[in-house]
C-alpha positions as a Python dict, from the first residue, in 0.01 Angstrom:
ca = {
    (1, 'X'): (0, 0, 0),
    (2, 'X'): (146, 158, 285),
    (3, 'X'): (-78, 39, 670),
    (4, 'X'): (182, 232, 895),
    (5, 'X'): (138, 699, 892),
    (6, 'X'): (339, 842, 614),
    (7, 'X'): (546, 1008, 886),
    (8, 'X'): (639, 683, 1099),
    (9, 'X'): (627, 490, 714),
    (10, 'X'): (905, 725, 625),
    (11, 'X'): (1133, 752, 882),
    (12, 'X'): (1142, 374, 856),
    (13, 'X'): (1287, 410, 532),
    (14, 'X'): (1494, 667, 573),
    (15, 'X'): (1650, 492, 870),
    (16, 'X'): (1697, 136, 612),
    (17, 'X'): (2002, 53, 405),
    (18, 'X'): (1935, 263, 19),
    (19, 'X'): (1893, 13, -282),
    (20, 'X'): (2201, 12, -496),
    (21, 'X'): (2256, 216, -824),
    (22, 'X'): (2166, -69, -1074),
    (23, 'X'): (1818, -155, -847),
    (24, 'X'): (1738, 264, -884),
    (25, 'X'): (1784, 222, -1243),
    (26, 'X'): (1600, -112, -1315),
    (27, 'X'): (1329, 49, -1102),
    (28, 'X'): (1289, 389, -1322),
    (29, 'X'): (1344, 176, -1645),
    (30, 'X'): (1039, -9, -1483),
    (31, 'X'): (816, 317, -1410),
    (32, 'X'): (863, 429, -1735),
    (33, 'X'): (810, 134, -1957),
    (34, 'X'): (608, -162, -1819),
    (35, 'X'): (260, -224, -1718),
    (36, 'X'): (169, -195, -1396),
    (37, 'X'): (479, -97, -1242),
    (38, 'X'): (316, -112, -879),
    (39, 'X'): (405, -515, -908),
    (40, 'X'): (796, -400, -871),
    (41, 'X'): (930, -491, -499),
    (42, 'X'): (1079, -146, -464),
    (43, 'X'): (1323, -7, -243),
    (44, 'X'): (1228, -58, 141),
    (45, 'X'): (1090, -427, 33),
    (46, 'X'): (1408, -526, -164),
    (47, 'X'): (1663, -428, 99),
    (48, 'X'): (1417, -659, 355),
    (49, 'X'): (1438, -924, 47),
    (50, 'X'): (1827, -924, 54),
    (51, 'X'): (1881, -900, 432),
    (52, 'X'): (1686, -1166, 438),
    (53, 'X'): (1838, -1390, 200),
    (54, 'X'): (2207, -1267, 393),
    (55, 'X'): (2123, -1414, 690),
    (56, 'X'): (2023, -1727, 554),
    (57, 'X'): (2293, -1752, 247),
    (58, 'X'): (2105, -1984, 72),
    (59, 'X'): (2255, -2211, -178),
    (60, 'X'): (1922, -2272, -359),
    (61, 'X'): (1645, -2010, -428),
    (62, 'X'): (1315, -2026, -634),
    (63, 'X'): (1122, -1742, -701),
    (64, 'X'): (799, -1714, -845),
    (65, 'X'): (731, -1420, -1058),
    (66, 'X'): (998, -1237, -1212),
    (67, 'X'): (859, -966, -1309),
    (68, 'X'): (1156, -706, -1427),
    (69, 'X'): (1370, -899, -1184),
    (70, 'X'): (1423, -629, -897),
    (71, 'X'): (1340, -905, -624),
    (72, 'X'): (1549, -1149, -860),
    (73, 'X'): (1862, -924, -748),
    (74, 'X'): (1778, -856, -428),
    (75, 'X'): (1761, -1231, -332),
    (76, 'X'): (2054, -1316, -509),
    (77, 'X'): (2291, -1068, -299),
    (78, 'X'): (2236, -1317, -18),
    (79, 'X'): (2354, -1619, -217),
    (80, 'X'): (2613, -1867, -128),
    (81, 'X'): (2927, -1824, -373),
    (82, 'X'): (2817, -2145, -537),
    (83, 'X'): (2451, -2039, -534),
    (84, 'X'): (2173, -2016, -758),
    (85, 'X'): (1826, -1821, -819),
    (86, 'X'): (1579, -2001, -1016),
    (87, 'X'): (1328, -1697, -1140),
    (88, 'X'): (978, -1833, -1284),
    (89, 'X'): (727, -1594, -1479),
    (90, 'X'): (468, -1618, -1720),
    (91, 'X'): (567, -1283, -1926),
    (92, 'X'): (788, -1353, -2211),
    (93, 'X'): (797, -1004, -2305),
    (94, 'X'): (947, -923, -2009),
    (95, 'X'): (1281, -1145, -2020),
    (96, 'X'): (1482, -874, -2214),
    (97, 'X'): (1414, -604, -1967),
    (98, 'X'): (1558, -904, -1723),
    (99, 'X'): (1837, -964, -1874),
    (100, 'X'): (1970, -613, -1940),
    (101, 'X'): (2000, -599, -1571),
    (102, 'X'): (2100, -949, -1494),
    (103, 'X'): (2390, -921, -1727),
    (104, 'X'): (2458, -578, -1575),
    (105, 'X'): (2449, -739, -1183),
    (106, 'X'): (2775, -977, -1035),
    (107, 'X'): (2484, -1264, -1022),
    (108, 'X'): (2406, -1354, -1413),
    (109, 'X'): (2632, -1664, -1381),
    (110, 'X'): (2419, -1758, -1061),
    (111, 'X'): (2053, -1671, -1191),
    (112, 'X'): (1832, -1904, -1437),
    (113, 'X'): (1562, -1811, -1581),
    (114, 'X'): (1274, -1992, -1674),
    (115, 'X'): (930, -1849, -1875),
    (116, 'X'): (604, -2037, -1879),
    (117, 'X'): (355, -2202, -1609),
    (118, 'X'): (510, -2267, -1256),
    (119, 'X'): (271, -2468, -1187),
    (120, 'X'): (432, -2732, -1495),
    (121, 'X'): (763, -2612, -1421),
    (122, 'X'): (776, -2626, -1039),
    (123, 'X'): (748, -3006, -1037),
    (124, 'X'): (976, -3043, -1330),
    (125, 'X'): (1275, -2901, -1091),
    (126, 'X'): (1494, -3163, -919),
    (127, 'X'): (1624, -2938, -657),
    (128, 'X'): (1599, -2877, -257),
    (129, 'X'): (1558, -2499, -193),
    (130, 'X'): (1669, -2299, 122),
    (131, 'X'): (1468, -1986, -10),
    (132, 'X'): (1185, -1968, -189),
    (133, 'X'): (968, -1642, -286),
    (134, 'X'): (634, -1660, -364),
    (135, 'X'): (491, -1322, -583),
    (136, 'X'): (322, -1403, -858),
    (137, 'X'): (-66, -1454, -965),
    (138, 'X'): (-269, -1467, -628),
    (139, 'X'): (-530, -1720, -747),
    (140, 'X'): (-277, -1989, -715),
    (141, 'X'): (-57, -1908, -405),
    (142, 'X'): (-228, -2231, -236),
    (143, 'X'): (-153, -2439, -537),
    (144, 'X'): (222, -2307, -570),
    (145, 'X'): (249, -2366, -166),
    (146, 'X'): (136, -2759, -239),
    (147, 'X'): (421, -2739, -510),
    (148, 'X'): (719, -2645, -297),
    (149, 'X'): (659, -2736, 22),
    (150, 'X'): (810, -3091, -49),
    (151, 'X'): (1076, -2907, -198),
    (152, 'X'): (1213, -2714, 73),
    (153, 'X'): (1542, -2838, 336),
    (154, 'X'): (1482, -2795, 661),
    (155, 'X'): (1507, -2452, 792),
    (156, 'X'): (1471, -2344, 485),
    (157, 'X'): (1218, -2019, 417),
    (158, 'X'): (905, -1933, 229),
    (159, 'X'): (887, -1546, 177),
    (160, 'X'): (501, -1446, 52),
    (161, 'X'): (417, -1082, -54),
    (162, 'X'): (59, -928, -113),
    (163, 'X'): (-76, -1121, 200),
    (164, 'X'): (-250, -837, 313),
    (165, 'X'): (-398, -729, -55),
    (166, 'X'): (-452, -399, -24),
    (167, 'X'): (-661, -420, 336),
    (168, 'X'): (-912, -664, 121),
    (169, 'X'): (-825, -926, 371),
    (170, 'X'): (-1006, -793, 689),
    (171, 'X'): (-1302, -627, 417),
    (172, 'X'): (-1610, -836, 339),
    (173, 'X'): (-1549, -1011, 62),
    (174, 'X'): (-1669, -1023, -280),
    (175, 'X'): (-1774, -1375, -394),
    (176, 'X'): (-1672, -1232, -732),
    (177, 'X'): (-1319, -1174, -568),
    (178, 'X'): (-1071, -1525, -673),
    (179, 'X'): (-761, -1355, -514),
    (180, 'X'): (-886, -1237, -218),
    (181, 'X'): (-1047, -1555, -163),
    (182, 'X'): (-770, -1752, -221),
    (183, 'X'): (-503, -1524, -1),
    (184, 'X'): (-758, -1594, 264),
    (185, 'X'): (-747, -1977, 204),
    (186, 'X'): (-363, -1926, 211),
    (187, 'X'): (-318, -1712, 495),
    (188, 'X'): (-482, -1972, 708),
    (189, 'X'): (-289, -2210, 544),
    (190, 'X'): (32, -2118, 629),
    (191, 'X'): (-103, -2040, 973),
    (192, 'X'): (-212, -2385, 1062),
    (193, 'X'): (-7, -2618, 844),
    (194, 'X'): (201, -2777, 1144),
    (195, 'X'): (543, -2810, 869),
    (196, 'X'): (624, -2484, 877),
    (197, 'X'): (602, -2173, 1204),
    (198, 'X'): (515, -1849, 1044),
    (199, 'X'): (532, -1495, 1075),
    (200, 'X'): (273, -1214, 872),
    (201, 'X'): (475, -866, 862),
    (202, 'X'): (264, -612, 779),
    (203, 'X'): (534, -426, 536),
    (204, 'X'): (412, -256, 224),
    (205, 'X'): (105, -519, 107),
    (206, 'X'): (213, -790, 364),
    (207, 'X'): (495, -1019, 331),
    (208, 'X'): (472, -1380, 524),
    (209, 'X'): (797, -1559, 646),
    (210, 'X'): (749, -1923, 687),
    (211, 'X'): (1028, -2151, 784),
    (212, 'X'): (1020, -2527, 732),
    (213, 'X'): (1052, -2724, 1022),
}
């Protein structure tokens, strides 16, 4: 979902670092052989992902939702040499696809992956985190948010994509409509919870940063 013209949309990513060769591939090997390829980060989002994570150099990351692992890679890039990604998702069909890249990446040493439930596994994790990434099922955004935010150090960051959902968040909504519902209950959320000081970015479907105070 693109908000800015294609003209202006463009030029911003033409004018942004290119994804690397292995992120290209892992993104056509995506396209052309998993459902719903739309859910992949993608190039202008990924390079914002890993810029990100540079500045901070976290030494702990959790993400939630893997996926094919695109954003898995892009957040590790900004690692501390010590560092470590832990990637959560629900799909265990899609953990060889992860791995072929992983193990293909200088970060397999420094990424763990974990498949089931975050909501079982996030409280099973004995860890502080400097970065966490928040991109998996919308319905329980709130609930994952409740999960982590004990979790994080101060100063650390919580990254949130699909905020904006498509434009459904300024549309009247559908009482049949759990996500949207929910990523309205979150927005505000992470708005008015007085832990953290955020910032929405309208880039591709809306990406929050929220840093713990």
């Amino acid at each position: 979902m693109h908000f800015l013209p294609n003209k202006i949309d463009d030029y911003a990513v033409n004018h942004s670092q290119q994804e690397p060769k292995i992120l290209k591939e892992l993104s056509k090997e995506t396209w052309q052989k998993v459902l719903n390829p739309r859910m992949l980060s993608g190039a202008f989002q990924g390079r914002v992902l890993s810029i990100i994570s540079k500045l901070i150099q976290p030494k702990n990351i959790l993400e939630i939702g893997t996926y094919t692992g695109y954003s898995a890679l892009c957040l590790a890039e900004g690692l501390s040499p010590k560092g470590q990604i832990i990637t959560i998702d629900k799909n265990e069909e899609l953990e060889t696809l992860q791995n072929k890249y992983f193990k293909k990446s200088n970060f397999r040493n420094q990424i763990e992956q974990k498949v089931g439930n975050a909501l079982e596994i996030i409280p099973k994790i004995d860890k502080k985190f400097d970065l966490v990434f928040i991109d998996a099922d919308k319905a329980n955004y709130v609930n994952y948010f409740h999960l982590i935010i004990d979790k994080m150090n101060s100063g650390g960051i919580i990254l949130s994509d699909n905020v904006l959902w498509s434009g459904k968040v300024v549309e009247e909504l559908n009482p049949k409509d759990l996500d949207t519902k929910v990523l309205l209950e979150y927005n505000k959320l992470l708005n008015c919870d007085d832990r953290i000081e955020t910032v929405l970015l309208p880039i591709r479907d809306g990406l929050t940063i929220s840093r713990v105070k």
